[in-house]
N, CA, C and O atoms as CSV, one atom per row, in Angstrom:
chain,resi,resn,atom,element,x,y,z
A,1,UNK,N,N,-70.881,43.480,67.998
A,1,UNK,CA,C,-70.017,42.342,68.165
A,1,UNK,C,C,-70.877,41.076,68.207
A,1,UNK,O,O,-72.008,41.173,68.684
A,2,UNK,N,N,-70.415,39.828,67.722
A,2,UNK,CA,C,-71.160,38.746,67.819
A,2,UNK,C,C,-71.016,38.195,68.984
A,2,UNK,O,O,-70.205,38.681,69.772
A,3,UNK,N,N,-71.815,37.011,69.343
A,3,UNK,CA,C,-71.715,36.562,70.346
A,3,UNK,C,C,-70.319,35.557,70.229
A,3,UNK,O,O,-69.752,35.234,71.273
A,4,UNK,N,N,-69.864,35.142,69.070
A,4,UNK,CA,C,-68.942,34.062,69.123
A,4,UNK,C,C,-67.564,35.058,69.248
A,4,UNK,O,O,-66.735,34.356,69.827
A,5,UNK,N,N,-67.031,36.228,68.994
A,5,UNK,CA,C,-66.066,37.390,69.773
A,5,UNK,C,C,-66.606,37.834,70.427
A,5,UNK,O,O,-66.127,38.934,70.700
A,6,UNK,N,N,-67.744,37.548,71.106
A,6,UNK,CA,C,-67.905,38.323,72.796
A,6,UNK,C,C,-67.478,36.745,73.748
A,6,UNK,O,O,-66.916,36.851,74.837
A,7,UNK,N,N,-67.774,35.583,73.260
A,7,UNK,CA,C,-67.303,34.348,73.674
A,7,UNK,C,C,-65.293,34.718,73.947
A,7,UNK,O,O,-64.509,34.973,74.862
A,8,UNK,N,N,-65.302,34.574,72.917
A,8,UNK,CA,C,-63.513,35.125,72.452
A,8,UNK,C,C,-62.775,36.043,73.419
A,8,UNK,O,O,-61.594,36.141,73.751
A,9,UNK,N,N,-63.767,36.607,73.713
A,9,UNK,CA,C,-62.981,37.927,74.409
A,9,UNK,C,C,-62.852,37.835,76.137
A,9,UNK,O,O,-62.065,38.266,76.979
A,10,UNK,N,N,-64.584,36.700,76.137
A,10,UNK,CA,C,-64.407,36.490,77.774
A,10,UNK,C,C,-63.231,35.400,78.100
A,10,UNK,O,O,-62.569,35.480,79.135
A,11,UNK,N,N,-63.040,34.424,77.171
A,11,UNK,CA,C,-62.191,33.466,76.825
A,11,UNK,C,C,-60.669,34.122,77.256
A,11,UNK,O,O,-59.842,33.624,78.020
A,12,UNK,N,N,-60.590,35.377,76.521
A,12,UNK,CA,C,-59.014,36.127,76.719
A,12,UNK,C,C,-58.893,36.063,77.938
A,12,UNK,O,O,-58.171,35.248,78.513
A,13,UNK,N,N,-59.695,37.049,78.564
A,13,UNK,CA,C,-59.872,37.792,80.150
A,13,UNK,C,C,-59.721,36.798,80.879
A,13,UNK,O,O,-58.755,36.851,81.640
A,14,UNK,N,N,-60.649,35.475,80.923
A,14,UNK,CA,C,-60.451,34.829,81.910
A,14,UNK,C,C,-59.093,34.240,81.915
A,14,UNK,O,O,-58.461,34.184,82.970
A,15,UNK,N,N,-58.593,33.786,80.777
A,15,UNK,CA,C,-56.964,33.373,80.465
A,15,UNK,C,C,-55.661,34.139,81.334
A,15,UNK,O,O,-54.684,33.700,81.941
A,16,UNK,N,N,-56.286,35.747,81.003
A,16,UNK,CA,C,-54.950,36.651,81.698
A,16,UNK,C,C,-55.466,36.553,83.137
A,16,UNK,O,O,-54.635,36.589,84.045
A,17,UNK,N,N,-56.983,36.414,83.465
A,17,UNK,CA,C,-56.523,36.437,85.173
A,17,UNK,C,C,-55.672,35.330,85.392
A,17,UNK,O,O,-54.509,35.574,85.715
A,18,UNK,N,N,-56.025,34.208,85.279
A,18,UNK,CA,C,-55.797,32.696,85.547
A,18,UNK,C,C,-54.052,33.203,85.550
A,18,UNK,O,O,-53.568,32.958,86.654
A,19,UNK,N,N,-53.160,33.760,84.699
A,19,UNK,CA,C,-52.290,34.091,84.646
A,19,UNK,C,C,-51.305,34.721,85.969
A,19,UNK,O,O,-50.235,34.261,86.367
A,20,UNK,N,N,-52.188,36.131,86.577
A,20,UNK,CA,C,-51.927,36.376,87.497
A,20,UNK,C,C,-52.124,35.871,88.917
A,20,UNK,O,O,-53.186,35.409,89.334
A,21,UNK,N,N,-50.890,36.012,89.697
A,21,UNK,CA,C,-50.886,35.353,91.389
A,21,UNK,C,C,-52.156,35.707,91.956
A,21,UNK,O,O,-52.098,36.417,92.960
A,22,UNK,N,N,-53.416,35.335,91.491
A,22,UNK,CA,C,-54.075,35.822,92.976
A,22,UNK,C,C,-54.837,34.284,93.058
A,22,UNK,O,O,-54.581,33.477,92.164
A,23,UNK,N,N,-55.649,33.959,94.006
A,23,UNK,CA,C,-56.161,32.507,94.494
A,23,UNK,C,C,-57.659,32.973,94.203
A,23,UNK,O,O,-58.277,34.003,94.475
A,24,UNK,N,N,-57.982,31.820,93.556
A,24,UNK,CA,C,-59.606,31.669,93.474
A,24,UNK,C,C,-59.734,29.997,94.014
A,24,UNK,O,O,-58.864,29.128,93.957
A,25,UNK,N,N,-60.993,29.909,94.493
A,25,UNK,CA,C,-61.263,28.699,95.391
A,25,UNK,C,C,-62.520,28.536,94.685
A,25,UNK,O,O,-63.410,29.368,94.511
A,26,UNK,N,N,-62.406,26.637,94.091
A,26,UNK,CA,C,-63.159,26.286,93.868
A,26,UNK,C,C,-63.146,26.058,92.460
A,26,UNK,O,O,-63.421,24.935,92.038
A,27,UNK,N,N,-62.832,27.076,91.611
A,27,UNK,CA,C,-62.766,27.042,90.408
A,27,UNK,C,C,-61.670,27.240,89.856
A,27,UNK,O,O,-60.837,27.838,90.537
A,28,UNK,N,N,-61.265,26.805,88.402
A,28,UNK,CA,C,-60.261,27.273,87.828
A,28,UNK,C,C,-60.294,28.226,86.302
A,28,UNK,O,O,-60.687,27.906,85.181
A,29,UNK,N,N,-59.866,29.151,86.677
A,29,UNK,CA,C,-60.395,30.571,85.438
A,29,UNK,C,C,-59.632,29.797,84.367
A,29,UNK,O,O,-60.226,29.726,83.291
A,30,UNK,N,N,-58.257,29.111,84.444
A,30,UNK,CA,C,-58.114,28.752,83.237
A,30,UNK,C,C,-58.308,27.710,82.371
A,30,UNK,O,O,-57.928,27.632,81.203
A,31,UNK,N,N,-58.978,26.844,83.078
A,31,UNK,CA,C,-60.104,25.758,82.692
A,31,UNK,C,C,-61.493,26.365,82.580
A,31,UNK,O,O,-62.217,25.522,82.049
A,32,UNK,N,N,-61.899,27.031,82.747
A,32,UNK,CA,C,-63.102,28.090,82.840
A,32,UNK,C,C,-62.897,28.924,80.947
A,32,UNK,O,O,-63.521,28.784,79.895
A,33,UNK,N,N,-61.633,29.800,81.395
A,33,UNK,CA,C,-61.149,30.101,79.835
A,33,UNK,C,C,-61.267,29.197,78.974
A,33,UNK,O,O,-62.264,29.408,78.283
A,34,UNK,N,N,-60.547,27.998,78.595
A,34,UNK,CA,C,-60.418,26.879,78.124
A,34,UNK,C,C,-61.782,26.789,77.282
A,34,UNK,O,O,-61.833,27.019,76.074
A,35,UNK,N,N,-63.140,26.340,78.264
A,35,UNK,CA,C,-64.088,26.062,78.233
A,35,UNK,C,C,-64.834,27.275,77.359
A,35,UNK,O,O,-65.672,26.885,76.545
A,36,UNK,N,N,-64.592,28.772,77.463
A,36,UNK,CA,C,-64.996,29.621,76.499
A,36,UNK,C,C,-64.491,29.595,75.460
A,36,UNK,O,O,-65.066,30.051,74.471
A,37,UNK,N,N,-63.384,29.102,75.412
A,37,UNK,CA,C,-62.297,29.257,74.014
A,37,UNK,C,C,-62.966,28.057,72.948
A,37,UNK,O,O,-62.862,28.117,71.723
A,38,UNK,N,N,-63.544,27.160,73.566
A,38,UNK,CA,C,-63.954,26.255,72.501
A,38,UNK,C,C,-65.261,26.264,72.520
A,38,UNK,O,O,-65.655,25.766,71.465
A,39,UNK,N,N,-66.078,26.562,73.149
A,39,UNK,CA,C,-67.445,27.055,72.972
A,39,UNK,C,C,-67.325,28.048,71.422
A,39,UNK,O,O,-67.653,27.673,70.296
A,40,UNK,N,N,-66.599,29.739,71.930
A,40,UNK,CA,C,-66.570,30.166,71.026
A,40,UNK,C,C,-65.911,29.587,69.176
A,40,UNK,O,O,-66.111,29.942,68.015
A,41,UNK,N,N,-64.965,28.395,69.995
A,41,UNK,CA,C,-64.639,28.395,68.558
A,41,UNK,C,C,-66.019,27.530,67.880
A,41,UNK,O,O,-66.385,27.969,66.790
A,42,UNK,N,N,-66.694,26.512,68.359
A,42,UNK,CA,C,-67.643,25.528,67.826
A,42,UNK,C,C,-69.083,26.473,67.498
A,42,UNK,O,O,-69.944,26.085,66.709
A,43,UNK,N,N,-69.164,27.810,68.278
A,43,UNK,CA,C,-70.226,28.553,68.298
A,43,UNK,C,C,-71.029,28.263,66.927
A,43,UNK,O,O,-72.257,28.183,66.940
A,44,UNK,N,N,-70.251,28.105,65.704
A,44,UNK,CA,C,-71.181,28.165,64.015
A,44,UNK,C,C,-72.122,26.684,64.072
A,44,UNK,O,O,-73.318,26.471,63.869
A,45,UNK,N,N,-71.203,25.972,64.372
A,45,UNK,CA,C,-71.673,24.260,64.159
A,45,UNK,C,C,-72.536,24.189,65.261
A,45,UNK,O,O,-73.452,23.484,64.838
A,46,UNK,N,N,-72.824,24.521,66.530
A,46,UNK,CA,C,-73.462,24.594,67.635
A,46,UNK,C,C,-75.109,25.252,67.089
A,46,UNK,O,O,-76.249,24.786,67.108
A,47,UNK,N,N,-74.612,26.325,66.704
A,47,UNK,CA,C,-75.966,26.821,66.215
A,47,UNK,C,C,-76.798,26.854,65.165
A,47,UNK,O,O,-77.938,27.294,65.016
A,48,UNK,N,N,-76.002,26.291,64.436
A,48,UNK,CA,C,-76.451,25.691,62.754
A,48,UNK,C,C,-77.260,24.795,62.907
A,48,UNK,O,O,-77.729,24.214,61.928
C-alpha cells in the first residue's frame, strides 16, 4: 500500500470515530481526519 492510501485510510478511521458518541479532550478526530484527508490528497505535489 502507498503511503498516500495508508494517509486515506487513517483519514477514514479517524472520520468514523469522530462520528461516534464518545468524548476526546483536547483534540478533534474530525479536524484531525480533515487534516489527513488533504495531506493524503496533496501527497503527489508535496513530494514531487
Amino acid at each position: 500500500m502507498s503511503v498516500q492510501g495508508l494517509l486515506y485510510v487513517i483519514a477514514v478511521i479517524l472520520l468514523v470515530l469522530a462520528a461516534l458518541p464518545i468524548g476526546t479532550r483536547g483534540i478533534s478526530l474530525a479536524l484531525l481526519g480533515a487534516a489527513f484527508a488533504l495531506l493524503a490528497y496533496s501527497w503527489d505535489t508535496i513530494t514531487a
